[in-house]
C-alpha positions, 0 to 999 in steps of 0.5 A: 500500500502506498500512503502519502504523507503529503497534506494540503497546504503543506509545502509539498501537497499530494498532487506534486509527490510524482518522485515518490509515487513513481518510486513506489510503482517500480518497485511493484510485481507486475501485472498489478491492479490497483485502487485509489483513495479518488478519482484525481489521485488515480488520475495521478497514478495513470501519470506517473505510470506513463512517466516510468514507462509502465501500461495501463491497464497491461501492466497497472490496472488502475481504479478510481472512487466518486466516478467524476466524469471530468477525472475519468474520461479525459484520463488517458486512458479513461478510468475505471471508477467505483461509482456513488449515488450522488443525485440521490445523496443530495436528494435525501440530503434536501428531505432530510433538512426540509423534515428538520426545518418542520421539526423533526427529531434527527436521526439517531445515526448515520443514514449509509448510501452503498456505492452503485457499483463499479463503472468500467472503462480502459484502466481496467480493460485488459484480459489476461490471455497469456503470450496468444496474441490472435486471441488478443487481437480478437478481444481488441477487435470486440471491444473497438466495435461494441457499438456495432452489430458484431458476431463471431463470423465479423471476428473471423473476418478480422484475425483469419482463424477458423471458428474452431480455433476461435472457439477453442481459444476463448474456452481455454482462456476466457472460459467463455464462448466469443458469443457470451464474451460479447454480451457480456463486454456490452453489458459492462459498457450499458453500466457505464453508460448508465452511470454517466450524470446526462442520464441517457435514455435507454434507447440511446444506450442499447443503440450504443452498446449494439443492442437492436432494441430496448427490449433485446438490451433489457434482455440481455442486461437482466441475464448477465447484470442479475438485476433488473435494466431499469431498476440498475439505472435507478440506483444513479438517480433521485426517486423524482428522476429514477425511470429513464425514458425508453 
């Protein structure tokens, strides 16, 4: 674990302790995955690494806290972060004062909101497929192209192996089918839109995950999230806001 000293306002302050955190990340066993305290420290992490010639995520698979947005997507690469309910956060936060101003005792403890989840981008996005570089190359290929109406025989098309061999290799390594391997990269990519504060609507989403309709979209996204679309898409939202249009 690194912890930094560093402190606001101190003459050093965290944000400028690249040395030391450098120092700390060739000292690590690679591959390595890593968490931060924030977003803006992942952020740093992303930096340092890129300094001392390290990838991301290749060799640091790196993850942030509060999934802000300005953080995440203009990192380089974007950043995997764990979300919070922010909107319904300040929501509870506004009724609980409108019940005091009325009168209302306090509540007796703390009122707890879990996190959301975890919203995945680059940081993140590798795949431990040893030293089989076609295999790799396919992953790549399903990822730069959820968006589209993708299937195996696109795969094939792009790397050149038979079906057999395809099939095969992601068995081996992925423990999947291509097929279940690209549902479930477009589902992932679903969370993450669904988490973003502009609140797309659904339709938008499965257009932009490769999903044919709304309908094929919740589908899909209830068989592999274990939840619900709608009700997964709630948990980013107020009460007065938690039903996407679809």
């Amino acid at each position: 674990m690194y912890e930094d000293a560093s402190k606001f306002g101190v003459a050093r302050p965290w944000q400028h302790d690249h040395e030391a955190l450098a120092c700390w990340l060739k000292s690590l066993e690679l591959p390595v995955g890593l968490m931060t305290s924030h977003d803006p420290r992942a952020v740093m992490v992303v930096q340092a690494c890129r300094r001392i010639g390290l990838r991301v995520p290749e060799d640091v698979a790196v993850i942030g806290f509060n999934n802000d947005i300005q953080s995440c997507e203009f990192s380089d690469p974007p950043l995997t972060s764990v979300a919070r309910p922010g909107e319904k956060i300040g929501f509870e936060a506004a009724a609980l004062l409108n019940r005091l101003i009325h009168g209302e005792a306090p509540p007796a403890g703390d009122i707890l909101f879990p996190p959301c989840g975890v919203v995945e981008r680059t940081s993140t996005n590798t795949v431990a497929v040893g030293d089989n570089e076609v295999l790799g190359e396919a992953v790549r290929f399903i990822r730069k192209n959820l968006s589209q109406s993708i299937g195996v025989e696109e795969i094939l098309k792009h790397i050149d192996v038979s079906r057999r061999w395809l099939e095969m290799a992601f068995k081996e390594k992925l423990h999947t089918s291509p097929h279940v391997y690209i549902s479930q990269a477009r589902v992932k990519k679903a969370k993450a839109l669904l988490a973003e504060p502009r609140k797309l609507r659904l339709k938008q989403v499965a257009m932009d995950c490769g999903f044919s309709s709304t309908r094929q979209l919740s589908a899909i996204f209830g068989r592999f999230a274990g939840v619900p679309l709608r009700e997964y898409a709630a948990r980013f939202h107020s009460p007065r806001r938690s039903s996407p249009d679809a």
